[in-house]
N, C-alpha and C positions, 0 to 999 in steps of 0.2 A: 694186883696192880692193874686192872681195868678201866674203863673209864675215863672219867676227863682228868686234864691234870688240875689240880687246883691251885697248886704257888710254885716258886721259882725252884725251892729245897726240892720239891716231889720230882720234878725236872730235873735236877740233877741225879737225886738217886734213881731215876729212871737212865738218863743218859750213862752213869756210871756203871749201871748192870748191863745195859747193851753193849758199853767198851769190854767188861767181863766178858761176855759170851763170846764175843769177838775176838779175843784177844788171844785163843788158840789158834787162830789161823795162819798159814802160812802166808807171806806176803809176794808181791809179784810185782814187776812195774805194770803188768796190766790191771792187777785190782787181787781181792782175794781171792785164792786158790780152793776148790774144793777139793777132801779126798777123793781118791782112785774110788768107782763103785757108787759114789753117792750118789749119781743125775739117775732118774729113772722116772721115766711118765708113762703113764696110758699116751699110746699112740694116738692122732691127731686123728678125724675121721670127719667124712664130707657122707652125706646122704642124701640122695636124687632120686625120685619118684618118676618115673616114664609113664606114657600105656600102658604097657603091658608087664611093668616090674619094677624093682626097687633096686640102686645102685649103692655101695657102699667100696669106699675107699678110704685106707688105709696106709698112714705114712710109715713105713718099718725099714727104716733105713738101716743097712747091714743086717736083716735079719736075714736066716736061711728057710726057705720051706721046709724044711724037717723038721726045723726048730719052735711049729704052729701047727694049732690045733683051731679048728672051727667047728662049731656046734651050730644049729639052728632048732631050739625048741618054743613054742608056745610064743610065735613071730619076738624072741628075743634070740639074734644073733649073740653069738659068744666068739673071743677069739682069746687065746691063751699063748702066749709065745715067751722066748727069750730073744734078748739081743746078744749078737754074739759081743763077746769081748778081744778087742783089736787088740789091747796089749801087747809086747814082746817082755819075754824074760828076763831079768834085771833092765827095765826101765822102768823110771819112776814119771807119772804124770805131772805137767805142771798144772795143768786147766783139764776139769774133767766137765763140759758141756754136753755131751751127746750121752743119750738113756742106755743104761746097762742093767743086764741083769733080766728077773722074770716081770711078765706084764698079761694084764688080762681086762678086757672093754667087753662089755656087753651093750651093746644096740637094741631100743624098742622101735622095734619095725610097723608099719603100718598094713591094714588092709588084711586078707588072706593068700599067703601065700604057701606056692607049691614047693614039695622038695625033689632032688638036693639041690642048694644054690652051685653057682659056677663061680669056682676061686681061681686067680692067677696074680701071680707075683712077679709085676718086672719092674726094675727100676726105682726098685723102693719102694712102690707101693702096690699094696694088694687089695685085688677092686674084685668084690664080690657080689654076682650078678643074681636075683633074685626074682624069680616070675613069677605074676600075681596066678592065684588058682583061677579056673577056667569057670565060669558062673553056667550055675543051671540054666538050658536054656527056657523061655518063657512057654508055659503052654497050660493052653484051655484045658478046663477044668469042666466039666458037663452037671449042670443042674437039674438035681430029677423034681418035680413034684411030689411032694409029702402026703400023705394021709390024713 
């Protein structure tokens, strides 16, 4: 079922399969409900180039530093985490919005950079600091006369 639609019939048995798929959901006066577990994204992430290194931040709202791992190989940053899950014990969700569960972003980074970068996590977001390697300095090179 791709593509364009071509008459009013196809229209409807397209619209009738989407009321199907739909039609397990649970309903809300704010709109459909998803289940408990099902939100879950790669983290949102801003990247900023300085002088002297490369910034990256990281939206991880509710996450714990325990619960992340950062790698930096072959200038692709890696980050591996879980979100924690706020739940309480017999509750049941009505609106589950916010990302749960495991999550993992890889960033290609620019330039040469040095290790290790510098991670901190407050407020939700974790900004990993990143400094470009130190360039060889320029120097003369002496030309002999050949034979």
């Amino acid at each position: 079922m791709g593509g364009v639609v071509r008459s009013a019939g196809e229209l409807l048995r397209l619209t009738q399969h989407l009321r199907e798929l739909l039609e397990g959901a649970t309903s809300h006066p704010d709109g459909p409900v998803m289940p408990a577990g099902s939100a879950s994204a790669e983290p949102a992430a801003d990247v900023r180039e300085t002088d002297d290194g490369v910034i990256v931040d990281f939206e991880l709202p509710g996450c714990d530093p325990d619960r992340l791992t950062l790698t930096l190989a072959e200038n692709v940053l890696r980050l591996h985490g879980e979100y924690a899950d706020p739940g309480e014990p017999g509750a049941a969700f009505l609106r589950v919005e916010r990302p749960r569960g495991r999550f993992s972003r890889a960033i290609d980074l620019p330039g040469e950079l040095a290790s290790p970068p510098e991670a901190t996590l407050a407020r939700g977001v974790l900004t990993v600091r990143l400094h470009k390697a130190p360039r060889p300095p320029k120097r003369r090179v002496p030309v002999r006369e050949g034979s």
